[in-house]
C-alpha positions as CSV (number, residue, x, y, z in Angstrom):
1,X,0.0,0.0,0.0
2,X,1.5,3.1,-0.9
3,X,1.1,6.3,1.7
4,X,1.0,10.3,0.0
5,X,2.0,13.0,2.0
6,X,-0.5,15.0,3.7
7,X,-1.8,18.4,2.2
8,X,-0.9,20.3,5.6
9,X,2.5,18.3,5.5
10,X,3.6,19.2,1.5
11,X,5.8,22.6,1.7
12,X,5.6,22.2,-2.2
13,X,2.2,23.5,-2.3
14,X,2.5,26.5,0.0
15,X,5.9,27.3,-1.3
16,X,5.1,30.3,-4.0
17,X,2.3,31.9,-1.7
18,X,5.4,31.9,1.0
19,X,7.3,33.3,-1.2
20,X,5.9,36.1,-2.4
21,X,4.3,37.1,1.1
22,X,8.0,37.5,2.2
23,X,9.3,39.4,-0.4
24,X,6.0,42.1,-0.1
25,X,6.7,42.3,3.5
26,X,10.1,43.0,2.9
27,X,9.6,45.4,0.2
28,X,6.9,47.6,2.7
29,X,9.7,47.3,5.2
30,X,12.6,49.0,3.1
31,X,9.9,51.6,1.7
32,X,9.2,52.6,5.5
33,X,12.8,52.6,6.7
34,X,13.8,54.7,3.3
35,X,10.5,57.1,4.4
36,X,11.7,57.6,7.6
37,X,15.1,58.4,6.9
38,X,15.3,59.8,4.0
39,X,19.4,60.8,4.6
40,X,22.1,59.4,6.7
41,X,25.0,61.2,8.2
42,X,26.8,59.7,10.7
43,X,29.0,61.8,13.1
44,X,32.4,61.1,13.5
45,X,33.5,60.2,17.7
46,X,36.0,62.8,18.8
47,X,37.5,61.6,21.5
48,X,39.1,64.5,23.9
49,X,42.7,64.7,24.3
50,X,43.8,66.2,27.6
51,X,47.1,68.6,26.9
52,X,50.4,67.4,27.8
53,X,52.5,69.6,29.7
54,X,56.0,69.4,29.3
55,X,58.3,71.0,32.2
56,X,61.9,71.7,32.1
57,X,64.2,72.0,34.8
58,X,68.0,73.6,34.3
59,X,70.7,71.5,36.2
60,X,73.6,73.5,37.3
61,X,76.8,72.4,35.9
62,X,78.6,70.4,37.9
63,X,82.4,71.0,38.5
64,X,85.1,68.4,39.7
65,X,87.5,70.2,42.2
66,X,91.0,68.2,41.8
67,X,92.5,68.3,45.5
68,X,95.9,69.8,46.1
69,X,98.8,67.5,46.0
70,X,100.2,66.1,49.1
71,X,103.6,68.1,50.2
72,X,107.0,66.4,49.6
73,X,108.2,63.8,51.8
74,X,111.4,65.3,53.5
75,X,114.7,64.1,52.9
76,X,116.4,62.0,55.6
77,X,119.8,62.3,55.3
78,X,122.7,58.7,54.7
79,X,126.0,58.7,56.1
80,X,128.2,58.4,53.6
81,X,132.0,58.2,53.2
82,X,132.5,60.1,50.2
83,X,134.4,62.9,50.7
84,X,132.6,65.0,48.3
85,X,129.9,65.5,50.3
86,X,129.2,68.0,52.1
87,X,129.3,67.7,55.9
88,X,125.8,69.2,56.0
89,X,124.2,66.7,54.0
90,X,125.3,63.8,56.7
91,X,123.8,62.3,59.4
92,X,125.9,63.8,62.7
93,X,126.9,61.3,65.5
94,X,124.1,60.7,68.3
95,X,125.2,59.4,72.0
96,X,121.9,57.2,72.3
97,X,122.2,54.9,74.7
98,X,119.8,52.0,74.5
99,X,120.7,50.0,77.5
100,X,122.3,47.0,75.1
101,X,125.8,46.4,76.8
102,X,124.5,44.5,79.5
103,X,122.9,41.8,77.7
104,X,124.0,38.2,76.8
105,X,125.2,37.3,73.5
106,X,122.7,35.2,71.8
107,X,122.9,31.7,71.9
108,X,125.1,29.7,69.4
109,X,123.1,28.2,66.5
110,X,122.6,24.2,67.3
111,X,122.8,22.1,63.7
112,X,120.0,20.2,63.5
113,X,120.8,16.5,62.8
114,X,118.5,15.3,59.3
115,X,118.2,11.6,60.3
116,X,118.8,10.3,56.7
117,X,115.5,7.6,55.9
118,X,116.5,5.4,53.2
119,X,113.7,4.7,50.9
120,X,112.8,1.4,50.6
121,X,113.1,0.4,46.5
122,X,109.1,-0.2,45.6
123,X,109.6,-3.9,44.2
124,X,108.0,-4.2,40.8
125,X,105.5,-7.0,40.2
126,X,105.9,-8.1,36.7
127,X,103.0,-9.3,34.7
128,X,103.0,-12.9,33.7
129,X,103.5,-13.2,30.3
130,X,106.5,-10.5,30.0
131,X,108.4,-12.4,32.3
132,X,111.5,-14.0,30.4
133,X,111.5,-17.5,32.4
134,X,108.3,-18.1,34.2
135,X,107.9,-19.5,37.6
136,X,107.4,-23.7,38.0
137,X,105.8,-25.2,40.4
138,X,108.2,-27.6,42.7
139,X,106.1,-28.2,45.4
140,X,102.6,-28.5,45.2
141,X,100.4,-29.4,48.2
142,X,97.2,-30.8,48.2
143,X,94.1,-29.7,49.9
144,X,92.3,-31.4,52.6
145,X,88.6,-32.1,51.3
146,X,86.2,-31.0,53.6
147,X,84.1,-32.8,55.6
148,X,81.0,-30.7,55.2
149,X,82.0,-31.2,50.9
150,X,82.0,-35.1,50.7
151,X,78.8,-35.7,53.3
152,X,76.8,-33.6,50.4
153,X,78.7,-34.8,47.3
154,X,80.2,-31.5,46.0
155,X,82.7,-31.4,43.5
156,X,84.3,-28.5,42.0
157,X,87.4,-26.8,40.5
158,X,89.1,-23.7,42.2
159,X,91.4,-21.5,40.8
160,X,93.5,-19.2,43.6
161,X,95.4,-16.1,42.4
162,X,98.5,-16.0,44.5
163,X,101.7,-13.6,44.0
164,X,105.3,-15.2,44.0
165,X,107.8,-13.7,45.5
166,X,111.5,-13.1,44.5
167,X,112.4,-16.1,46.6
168,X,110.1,-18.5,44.8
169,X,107.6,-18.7,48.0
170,X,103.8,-17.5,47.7
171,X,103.5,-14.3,49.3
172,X,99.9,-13.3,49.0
173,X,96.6,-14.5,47.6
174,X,94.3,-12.2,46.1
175,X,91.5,-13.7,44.7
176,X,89.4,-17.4,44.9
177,X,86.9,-18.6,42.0
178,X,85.1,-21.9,42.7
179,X,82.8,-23.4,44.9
180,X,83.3,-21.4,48.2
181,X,83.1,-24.7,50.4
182,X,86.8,-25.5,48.9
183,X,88.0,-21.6,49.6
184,X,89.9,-21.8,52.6
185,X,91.5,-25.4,52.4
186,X,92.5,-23.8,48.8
187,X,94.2,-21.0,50.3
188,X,96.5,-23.2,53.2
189,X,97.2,-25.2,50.3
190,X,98.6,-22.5,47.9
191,X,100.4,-20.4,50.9
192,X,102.5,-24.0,51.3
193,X,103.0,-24.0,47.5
194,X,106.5,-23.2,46.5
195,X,107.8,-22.4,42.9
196,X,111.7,-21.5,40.7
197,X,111.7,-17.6,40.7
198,X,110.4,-15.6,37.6
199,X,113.2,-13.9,36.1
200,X,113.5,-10.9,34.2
201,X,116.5,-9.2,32.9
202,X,118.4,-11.5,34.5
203,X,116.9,-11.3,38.4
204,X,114.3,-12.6,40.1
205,X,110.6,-10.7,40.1
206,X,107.7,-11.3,41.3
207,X,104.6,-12.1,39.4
208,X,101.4,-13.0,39.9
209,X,100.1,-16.8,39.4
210,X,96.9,-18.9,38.8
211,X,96.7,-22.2,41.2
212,X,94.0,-24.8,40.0
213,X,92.9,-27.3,42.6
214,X,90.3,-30.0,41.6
215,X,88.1,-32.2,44.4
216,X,86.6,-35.2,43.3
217,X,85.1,-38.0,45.5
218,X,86.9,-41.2,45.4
């Protein structure tokens, strides 16, 4: 079923009456306005300016007064033994007596002893690999295992860093990788170690080593 539009509803049919009822009213409306006023002049805003008043005021000249110069220092006579100076121009004898006869001569000058301090030579630790003969191991000591170790199984490898002296003996160990349950029976062990000196230029240095120690469960 197909629906039309409602008369009230269709713009299209009141659209010319509309139209031309507008443009009468608006027509009447311009007449009127052009009736009333037949001529328009607007006036222009003139906004009051107040006068400025500009006042000048003289400045005396100002003058720099230089002050007088000091007066000359006076002239204090030297002794002198050239004979081509006038007497007047010398200093004349005084009799002062300041009272300095009666006192001790000062006393002598003690030299003070410089205790001589011998420097101790700061012994060089040569790297490794420089070294022209390195150090070898004649004594190696192995470490205890520790009980706490083999009642849980552990294993492991442990490398100590240890510095060799000039003498061949370990001096000093500096670092420990590996399992830390091997650490200090790794340490006794390498302090006991002994090695041939590393030499360089002919004499004996020290360097620093590398000490593995493996523990493994029989």
């Amino acid at each position: 079923m197909i629906r039309g539009k409602q008369p009230e509803a269709n713009l299209r049919l009141t659209y010319r009456k509309t139209l031309w009822a507008c443009t009468g009213l608006a027509t009447l409306l311009h007449a009127a306005i052009f009736g009333l006023f037949p001529s328009f002049e607007p006036e222009a805003y003139a906004k009051s300016e107040e006068p400025i008043i500009i006042q000048l005021e003289e400045i005396p000249e100002t003058k720099q007064e230089r002050r007088p110069p000091p007066p000359a220092r006076p002239v204090v006579p030297v002794p002198t033994d050239n004979p081509d100076v006038p007497d007047d121009v010398t200093i004349e004898d005084t009799e002062l007596d300041l009272g300095l006869d009666d006192l001790a001569p000062p006393p002598p000058l003690e030299e003070e002893v410089v205790e001589e301090v011998e420097l101790e030579e700061e012994e060089e630790i040569v790297e490794l690999w420089r070294v022209e003969k390195k150090p070898v191991l004649v004594k190696k000591v192995r470490p205890k295992y520790p009980a706490t170790a083999q009642k849980a199984n552990i294993t492991g490898k442990v490398f100590v860093t240890a510095l060799v002296g000039k003498d061949g003996k370990v001096e000093q160990i500096d670092k420990i990788t590996g399992p830390k349950v091997f650490h200090e029976v790794a340490k006794a062990a390498a302090l006991q170690s002994e090695f041939t000196p590393a030499m360089q230029n002919d004499r004996p240095v020290k360097v620093w080593v590398s000490l593995p120690f493996t523990f493994r469960l029989n």
